[in-house]
KEDREN-551928 format. One record per residue (C-alpha): residue in three letters; x, y, z. Coordinates in nm, 2 decimals. Layout:
{'Ala' {X Y Z}} ...
END
This chain:
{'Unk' {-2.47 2.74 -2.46}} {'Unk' {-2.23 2.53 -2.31}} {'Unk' {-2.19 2.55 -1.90}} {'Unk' {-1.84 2.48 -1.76}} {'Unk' {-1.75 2.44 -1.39}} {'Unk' {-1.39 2.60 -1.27}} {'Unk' {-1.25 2.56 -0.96}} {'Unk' {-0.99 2.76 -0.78}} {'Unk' {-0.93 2.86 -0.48}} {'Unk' {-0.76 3.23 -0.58}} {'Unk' {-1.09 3.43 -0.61}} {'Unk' {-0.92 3.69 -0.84}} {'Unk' {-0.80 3.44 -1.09}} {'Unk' {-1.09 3.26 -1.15}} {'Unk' {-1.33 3.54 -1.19}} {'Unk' {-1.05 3.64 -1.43}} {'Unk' {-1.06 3.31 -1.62}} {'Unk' {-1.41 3.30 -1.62}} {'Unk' {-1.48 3.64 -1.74}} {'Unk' {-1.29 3.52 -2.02}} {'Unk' {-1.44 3.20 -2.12}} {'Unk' {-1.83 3.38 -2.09}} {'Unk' {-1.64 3.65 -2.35}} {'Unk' {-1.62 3.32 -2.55}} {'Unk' {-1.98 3.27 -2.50}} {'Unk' {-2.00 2.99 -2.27}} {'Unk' {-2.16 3.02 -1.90}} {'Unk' {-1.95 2.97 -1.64}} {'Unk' {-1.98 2.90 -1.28}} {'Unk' {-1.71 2.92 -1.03}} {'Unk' {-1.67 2.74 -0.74}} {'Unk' {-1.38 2.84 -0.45}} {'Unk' {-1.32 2.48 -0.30}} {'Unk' {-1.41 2.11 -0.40}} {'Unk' {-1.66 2.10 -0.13}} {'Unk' {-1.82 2.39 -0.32}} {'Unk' {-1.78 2.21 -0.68}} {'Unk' {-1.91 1.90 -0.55}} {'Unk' {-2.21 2.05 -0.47}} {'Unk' {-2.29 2.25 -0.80}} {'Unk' {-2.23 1.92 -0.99}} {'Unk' {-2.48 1.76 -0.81}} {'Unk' {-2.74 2.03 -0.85}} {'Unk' {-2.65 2.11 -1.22}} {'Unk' {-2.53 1.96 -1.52}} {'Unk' {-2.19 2.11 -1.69}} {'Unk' {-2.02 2.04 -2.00}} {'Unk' {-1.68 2.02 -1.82}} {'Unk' {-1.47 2.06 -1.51}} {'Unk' {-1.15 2.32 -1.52}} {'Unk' {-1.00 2.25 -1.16}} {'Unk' {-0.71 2.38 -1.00}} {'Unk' {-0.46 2.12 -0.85}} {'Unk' {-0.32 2.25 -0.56}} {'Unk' {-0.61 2.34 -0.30}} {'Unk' {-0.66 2.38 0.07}} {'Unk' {-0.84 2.04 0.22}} {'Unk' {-0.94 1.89 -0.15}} {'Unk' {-0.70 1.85 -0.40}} {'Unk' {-0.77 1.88 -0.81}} {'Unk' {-0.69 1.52 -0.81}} {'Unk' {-0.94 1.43 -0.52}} {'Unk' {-1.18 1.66 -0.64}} {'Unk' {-1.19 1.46 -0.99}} {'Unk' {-1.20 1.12 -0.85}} {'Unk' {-1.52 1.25 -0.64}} {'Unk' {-1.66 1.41 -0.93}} {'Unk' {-1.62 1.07 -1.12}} {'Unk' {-1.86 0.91 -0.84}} {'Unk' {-2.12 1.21 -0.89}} {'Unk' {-2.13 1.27 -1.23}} {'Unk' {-1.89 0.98 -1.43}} {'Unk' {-1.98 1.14 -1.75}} {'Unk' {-1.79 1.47 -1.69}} {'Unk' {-1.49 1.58 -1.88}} {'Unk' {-1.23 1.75 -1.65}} {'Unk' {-0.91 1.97 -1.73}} {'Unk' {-0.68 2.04 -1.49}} {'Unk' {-0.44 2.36 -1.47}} {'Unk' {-0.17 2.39 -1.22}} {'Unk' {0.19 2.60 -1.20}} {'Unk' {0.33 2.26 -1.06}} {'Unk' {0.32 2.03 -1.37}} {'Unk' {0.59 1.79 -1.21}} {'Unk' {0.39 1.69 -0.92}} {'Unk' {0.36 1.36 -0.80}} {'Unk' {-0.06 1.37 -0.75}} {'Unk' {-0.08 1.46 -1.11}} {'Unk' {-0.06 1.08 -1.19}} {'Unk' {-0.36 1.03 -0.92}} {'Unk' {-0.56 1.31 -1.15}} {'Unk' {-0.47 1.11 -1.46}} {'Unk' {-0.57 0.78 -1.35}} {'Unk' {-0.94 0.90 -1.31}} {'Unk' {-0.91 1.07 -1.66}} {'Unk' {-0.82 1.38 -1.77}} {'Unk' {-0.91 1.55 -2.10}} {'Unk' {-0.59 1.75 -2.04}} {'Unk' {-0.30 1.87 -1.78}} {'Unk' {-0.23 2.26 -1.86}} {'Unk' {0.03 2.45 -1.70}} {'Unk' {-0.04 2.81 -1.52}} {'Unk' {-0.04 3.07 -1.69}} {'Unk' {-0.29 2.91 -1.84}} {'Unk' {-0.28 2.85 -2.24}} {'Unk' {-0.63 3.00 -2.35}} {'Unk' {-0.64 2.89 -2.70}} {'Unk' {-0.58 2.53 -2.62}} {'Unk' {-0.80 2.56 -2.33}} {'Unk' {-1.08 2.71 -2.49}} {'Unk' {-1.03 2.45 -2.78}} {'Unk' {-1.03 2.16 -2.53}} {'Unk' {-1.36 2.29 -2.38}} {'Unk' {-1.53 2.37 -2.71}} {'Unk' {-1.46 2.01 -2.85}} {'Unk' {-1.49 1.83 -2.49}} {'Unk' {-1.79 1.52 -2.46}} {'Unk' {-1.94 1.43 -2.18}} {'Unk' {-1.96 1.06 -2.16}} {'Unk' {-1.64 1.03 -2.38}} {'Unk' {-1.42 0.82 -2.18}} {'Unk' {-1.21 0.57 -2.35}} {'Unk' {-1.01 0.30 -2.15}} {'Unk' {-0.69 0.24 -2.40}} {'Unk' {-0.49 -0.07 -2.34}} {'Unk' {-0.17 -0.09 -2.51}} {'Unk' {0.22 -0.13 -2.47}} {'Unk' {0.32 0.03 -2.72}} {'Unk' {0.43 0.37 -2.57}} {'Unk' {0.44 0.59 -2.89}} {'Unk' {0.12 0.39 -3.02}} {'Unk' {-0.06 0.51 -2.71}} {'Unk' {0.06 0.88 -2.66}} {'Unk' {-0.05 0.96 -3.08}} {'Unk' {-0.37 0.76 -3.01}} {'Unk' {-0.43 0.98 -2.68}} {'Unk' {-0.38 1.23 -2.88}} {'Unk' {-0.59 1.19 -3.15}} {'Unk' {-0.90 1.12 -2.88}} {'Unk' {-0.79 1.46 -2.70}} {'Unk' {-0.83 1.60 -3.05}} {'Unk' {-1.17 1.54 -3.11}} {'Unk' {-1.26 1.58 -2.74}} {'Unk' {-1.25 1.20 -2.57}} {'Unk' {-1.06 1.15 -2.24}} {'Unk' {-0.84 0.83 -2.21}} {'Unk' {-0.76 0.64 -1.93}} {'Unk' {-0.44 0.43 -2.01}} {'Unk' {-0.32 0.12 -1.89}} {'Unk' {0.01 -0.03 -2.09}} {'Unk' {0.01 -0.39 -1.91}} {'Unk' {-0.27 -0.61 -1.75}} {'Unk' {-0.20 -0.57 -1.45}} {'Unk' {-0.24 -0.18 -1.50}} {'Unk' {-0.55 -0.23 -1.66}} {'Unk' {-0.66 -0.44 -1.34}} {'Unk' {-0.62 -0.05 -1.23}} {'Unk' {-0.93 0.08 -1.44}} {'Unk' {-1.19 -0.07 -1.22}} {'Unk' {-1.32 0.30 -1.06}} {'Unk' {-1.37 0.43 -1.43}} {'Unk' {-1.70 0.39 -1.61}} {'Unk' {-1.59 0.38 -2.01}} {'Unk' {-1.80 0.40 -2.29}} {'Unk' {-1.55 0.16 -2.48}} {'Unk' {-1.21 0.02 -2.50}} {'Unk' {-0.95 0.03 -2.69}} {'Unk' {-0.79 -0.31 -2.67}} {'Unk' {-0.47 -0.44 -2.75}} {'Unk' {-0.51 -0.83 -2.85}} {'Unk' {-0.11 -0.90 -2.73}} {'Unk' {0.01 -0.79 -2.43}} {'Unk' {0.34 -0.87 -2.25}} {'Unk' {0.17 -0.98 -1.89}} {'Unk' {-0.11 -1.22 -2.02}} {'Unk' {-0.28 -1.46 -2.24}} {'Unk' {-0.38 -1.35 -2.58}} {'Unk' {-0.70 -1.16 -2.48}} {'Unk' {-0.67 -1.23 -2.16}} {'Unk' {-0.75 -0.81 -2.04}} {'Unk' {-1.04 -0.85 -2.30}} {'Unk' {-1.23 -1.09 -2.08}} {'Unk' {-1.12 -0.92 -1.76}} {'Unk' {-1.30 -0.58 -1.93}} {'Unk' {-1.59 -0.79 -2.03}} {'Unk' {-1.61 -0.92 -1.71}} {'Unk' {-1.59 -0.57 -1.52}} {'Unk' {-1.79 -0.39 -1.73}} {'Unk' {-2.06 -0.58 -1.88}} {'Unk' {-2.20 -0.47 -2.23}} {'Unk' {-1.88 -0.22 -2.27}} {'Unk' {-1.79 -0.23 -2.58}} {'Unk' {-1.48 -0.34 -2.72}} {'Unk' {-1.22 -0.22 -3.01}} {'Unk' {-0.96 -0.50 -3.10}} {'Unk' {-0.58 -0.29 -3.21}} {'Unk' {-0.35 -0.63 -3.37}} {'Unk' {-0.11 -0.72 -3.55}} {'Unk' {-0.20 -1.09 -3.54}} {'Unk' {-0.55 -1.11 -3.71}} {'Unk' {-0.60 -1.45 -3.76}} {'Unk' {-0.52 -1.52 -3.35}} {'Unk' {-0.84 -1.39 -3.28}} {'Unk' {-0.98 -1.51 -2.94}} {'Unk' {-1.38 -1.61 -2.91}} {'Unk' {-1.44 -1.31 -2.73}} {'Unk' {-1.73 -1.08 -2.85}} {'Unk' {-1.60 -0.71 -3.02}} {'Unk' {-1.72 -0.43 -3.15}} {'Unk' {-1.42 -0.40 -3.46}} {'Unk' {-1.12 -0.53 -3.55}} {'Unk' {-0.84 -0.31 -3.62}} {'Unk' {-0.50 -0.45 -3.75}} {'Unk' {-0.18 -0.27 -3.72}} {'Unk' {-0.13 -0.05 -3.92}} {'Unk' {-0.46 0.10 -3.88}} {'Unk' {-0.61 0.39 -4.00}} {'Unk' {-0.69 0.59 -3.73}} {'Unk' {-0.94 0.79 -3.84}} {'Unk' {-1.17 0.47 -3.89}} {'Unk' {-1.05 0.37 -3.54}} {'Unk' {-1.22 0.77 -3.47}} {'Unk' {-1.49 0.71 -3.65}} {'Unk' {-1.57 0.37 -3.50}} {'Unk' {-1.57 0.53 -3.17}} {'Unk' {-1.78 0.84 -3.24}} {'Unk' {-2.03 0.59 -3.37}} {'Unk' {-2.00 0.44 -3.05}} {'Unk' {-2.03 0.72 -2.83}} {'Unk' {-2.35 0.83 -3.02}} {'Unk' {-2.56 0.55 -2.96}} {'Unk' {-2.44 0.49 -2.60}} {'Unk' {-2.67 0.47 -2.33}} {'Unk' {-2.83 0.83 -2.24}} {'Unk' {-2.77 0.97 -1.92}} 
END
């Protein structure tokens, strides 16, 4: 059975929520506050985080980024009526499986939770901006979380994320020809790296765990990454 934390400070609706989600078969626990949630994640281990974003004191946005320091390998959704807000971008940047709007959409969130993997963040590096919204969509799909950078210097910006692997642009607009490669090597050693080109044969001497040249099939891409994910380090 899976075990899912939610987080909101209106009593009434999260009982409500969670009643639901334990109809779907899954144990819930609820917690009022961040200060509470922090404290169940560190005495139990969930499947996933469903967090409010607008709380007294803590935030759904802080409240990830401290979860991500307790327990990195845990997938969080946040729902909020305020989809426009500016700390939404501060929620993102820690990874999110998913931003869903109030009333909340129980189909897709009960899909998001079902499919959900702990441990299944993915730093994607690419400037191509349709590229990298149908390939965060196709790691949503079969429940990974992506942290995006579209430039160097944003993936300089990925340092207070703990990956499982990256997806890796080999040309970016800011720097040398494998340039973020080596800074991700360098930041996190042993992470394993995917290589997304269109220039094959300007391959740099940098060590990588497949080579993907545009157009790619994406599923392999999938593939390549679930086979990653299952022989990561455990817990």
């Amino acid at each position: 059975m899976r075990h899912y934390l939610l987080v909101d400070d209106n009593k009434a609706f999260a009982e409500n929520l969670a009643e639901i989600l334990r109809d779907e078969g899954a144990e819930v626990t609820v917690a009022l506050s961040g200060a509470e949630a922090l404290e169940r994640v560190k005495e139990t281990r969930f499947d996933a985080l469903v967090t409010d974003m607008r709380m007294p004191v803590m935030n759904g946005a802080v409240l990830v980024h401290e979860v991500r320091r307790a327990d990195p390998e845990l997938p969080a959704i946040v729902v909020t009526a305020y989809t426009g807000e500016s700390d939404l971008s501060d929620a993102r940047s820690e990874g999110v499986l998913a931003v869903l709007p109030k009333p909340v959409p129980i189909p897709q969130l009960t899909a998001l939770l079902a499919s959900a993997q702990r441990g299944g963040l993915v730093a994607l590096v690419e400037d191509d901006v349709a590229l990298a919204d149908n390939l965060s969509e196709a790691l949503r799909a079969r429940g990974f979380t992506a942290v995006t950078a579209r430039s160097a210097l944003e993936a300089e910006r990925l340092g207070g994320v703990h990956p499982f692997a990256a997806l890796v642009d080999l040309r970016l607009p800011d720097a040398p020809r494998g340039e973020v490669m080596r800074r991700l090597a360098g930041k996190h050693p042993g992470l394993p790296l995917l290589v997304m080109t269109g220039f094959p044969d300007a391959m740099p001497d940098v060590k990588h765990h497949g080579l993907f040249v545009k157009p790619f099939n994406t599923e392999q891409l999938l593939a390549a990454l679930e086979a990653l994910h299952r022989t990561r380090p455990h817990e």
